[in-house]
Every structure is written in C-alpha cells, then in structure tokens.
N, C-alpha and C positions, 0 to 999 in steps of 0.2 A: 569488444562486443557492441553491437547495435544495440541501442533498446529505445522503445518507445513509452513517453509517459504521459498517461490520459489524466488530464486536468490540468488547469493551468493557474490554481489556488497557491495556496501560500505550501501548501507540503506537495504538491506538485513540481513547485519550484524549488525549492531545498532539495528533495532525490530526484532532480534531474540534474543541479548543479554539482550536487555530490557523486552522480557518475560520470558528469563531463571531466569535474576533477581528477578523477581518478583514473581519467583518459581512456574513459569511453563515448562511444558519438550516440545522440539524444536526440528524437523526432519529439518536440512537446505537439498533441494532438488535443483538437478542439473543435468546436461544432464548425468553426469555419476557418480558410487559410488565412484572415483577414484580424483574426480575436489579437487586442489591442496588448494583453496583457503575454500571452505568446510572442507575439513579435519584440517587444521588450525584453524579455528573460531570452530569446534567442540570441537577440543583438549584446545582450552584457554578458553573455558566458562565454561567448566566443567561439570559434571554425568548428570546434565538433559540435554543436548545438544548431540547431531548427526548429520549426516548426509545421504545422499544418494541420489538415482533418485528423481525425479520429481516425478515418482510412489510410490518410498517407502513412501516420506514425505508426500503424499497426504493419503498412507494407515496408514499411523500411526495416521492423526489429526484427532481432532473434529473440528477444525478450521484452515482455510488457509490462508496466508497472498502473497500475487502477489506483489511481490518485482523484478522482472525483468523489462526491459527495455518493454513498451508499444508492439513497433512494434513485439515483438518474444512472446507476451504474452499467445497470443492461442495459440502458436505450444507448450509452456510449460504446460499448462494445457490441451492439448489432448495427450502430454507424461505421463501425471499423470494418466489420464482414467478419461472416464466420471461418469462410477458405483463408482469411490473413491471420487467425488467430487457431488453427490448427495444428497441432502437434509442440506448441510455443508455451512456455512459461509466462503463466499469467500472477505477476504478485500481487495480491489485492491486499491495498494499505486501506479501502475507506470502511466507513462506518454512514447506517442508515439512519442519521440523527435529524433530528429540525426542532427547533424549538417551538412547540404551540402552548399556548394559554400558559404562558410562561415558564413552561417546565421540557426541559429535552426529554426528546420522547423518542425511542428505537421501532423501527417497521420493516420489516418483518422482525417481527423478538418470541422468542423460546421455539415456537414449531418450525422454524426458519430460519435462512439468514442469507447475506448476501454471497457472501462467498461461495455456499452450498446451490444456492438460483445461479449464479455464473456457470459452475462446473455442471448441470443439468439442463444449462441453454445452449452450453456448447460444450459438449463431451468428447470434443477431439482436444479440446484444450487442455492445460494440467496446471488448476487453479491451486494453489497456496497463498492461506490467509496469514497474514502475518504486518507486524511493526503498527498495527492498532491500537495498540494498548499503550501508547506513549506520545508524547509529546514531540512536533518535526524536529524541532530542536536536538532530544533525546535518539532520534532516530536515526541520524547520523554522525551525533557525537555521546557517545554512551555512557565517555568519561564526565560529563554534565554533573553525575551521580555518582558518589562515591559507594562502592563495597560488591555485590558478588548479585547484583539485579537482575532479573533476567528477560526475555521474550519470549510468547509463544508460536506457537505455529502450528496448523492442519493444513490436510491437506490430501488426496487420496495416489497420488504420485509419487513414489518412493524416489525416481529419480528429482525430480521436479523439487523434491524438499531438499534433496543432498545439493539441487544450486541454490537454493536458496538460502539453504547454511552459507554456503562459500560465498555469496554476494552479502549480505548479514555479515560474513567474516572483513569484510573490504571496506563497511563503516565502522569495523569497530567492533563486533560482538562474536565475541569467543564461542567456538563452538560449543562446548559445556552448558553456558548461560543463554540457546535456546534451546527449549524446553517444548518435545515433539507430543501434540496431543492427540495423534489418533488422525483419522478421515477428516475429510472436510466438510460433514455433520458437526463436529466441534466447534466450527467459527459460531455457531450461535451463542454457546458463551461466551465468546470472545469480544462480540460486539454487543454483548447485554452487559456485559463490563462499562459501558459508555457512561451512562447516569452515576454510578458511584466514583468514575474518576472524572467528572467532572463538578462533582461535588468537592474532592482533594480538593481540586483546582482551585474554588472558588474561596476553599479555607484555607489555601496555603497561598495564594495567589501569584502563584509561578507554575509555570510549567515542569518545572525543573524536578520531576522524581518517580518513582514508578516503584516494581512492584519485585520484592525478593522473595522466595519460597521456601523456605527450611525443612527438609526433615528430624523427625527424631530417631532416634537408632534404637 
C-alpha cells in the first residue's frame, strides 16, 4: 500500500517508519521538497521511504495519514489538492493544541473539531479520526501498556473505519480494543480529551499509558 504522511514531527516520523517497516512505501509531505527534517527520515528508513510537498505525498498515496499539528491541518491538505485526496482514506492522528499563557489550550473545542472541518472541506474524502488519544510511542507499539486499553475512532465512513481497523490491526491493536464512536461529529471529544491527558503526562511523566474502559453488567 502507498501512503502518504503529512508532517514531518516526531509522530509523523514514528507512523511513517512503522508503515515502511511493515513494508509499505511512504511519501513524508511538507510545505517544501527541500524541509530538512523530511529529507532525513527519507534517507534513514530506506528505498520504500520519500519525501516531498504535501501535494506530491498526497499524489503518490492510496492512503493518508494527517500527522501535523491540528491547528495548520486544512491549510496542509488544501496544499495537497482536493482532486488528490478524493475518494482516499484520510487518518487524522492530530490534535488542535498550542500552548498559550502557559496552559494547552484546544481550537476549535466542543462545537467543533478538526477532524469534522477536514471531512466538510473536503467531502469526497473519508476522514477517520483516530490514535489521538495516545502517546507516538503507544501508537505503534500498544504492548507499551499492559492489560485490555483501548482506542478510539469516528468517523462517517463505514468502509473507511473497517481500513482503518485493519491498519490499527498491523501496529498492534486488536480489533475488539477499538472502540467505534459514531460520525465524525465525535472527534470533538476526542480531541478535548488533550488538556486532561496531558495533565496524566505531566504527573506520571511518561508517555507510557492510556486509557481502559470497563463496563458493568
């Protein structure tokens, strides 16, 4: 499978090395074919890995992965084109965070969210929001955390979520332990989840853990 991944951040880098691993070929896309840190993770992942624009990587995938920062996410995917990302599996891993007056703060939060602005800027697309609520680390090695954790995911694609199970299934996460929430009106809570896991973070001070759900009978 081709795929393309938009950002060229630290969890950019992680799920693009983990699908080169798993030997699929990787266009990493960025505002320019020239971005330092692109050309870097191209040259060390080896022959199935590249890079380029935001447009090369979106013309090369069969699938896309939204690994920028939340708040820049539509101007990266209307650098790609909307005819390249048509019909195409969009996995949006970001979150609209930034830290102001010392406190992480989410934008758009509760009447919105990023996931839901992508799949209404481009509705040929079939966005599913998902692997936000974890740690890169966590997100492609699952066994990080011991015991029965799970992910979520929205999304208004019925196909579009069942590849996104079976790619979820290829780092590691059982189909059972995602946890399907509805439309992709849902990512709102998904990404107003940000401020209290990063609060865990800051009192456990590892990345290392996430989030189990239990019912009762």
């Amino acid at each position: 499978m081709r795929y393309g991944v938009l950002g060229t951040g630290a969890v950019g880098s992680a799920l693009g090395g983990k699908l080169v691993e798993l030997g699929h070929e990787v266009v990493m896309g960025s505002r320019t074919k020239d971005n330092p840190q692109a050309l870097e993770w191209a040259q060390g992942a080896g022959p199935r890995a590249g890079c380029g624009t935001f447009a090369d990587s979106a013309a090369f995938a069969e699938r896309i992965v939204v690994a920028v920062n939340g708040r820049v996410a539509l101007a990266a995917l209307q650098a790609a084109g909307e005819a390249e990302l048509a019909g195409k599996l969009l996995v949006d891993v970001s979150n609209p965070i930034a830290f102001e007056d010392g406190l992480l703060r989410v934008a758009p939060v509760e009447s919105d969210s990023v996931g839901a602005l992508l799949q209404r800027s481009f509705p040929e697309a079939r966005v599913v929001k998902t692997l936000n609520t974890v740690n890169l680390a966590v997100m492609i090695d699952p066994d990080r955390v011991p015991g029965e954790h799970q992910l979520f995911m929205c999304g208004d694609d019925v196909g579009a979520k069942e590849e996104t199970v079976a790619l979820l299934g290829e780092f590691g996460w059982p189909a059972h332990r995602v946890l399907d929430l509805g439309g992709i009106v849902e990512a709102r809570g998904l990404e107003m989840l940000m401020p209290f896991w990063m609060n865990l973070y800051q009192r456990f001070g590892d990345g290392s853990f996430n989030y189990e759900i239990r019912r009762g009978h």
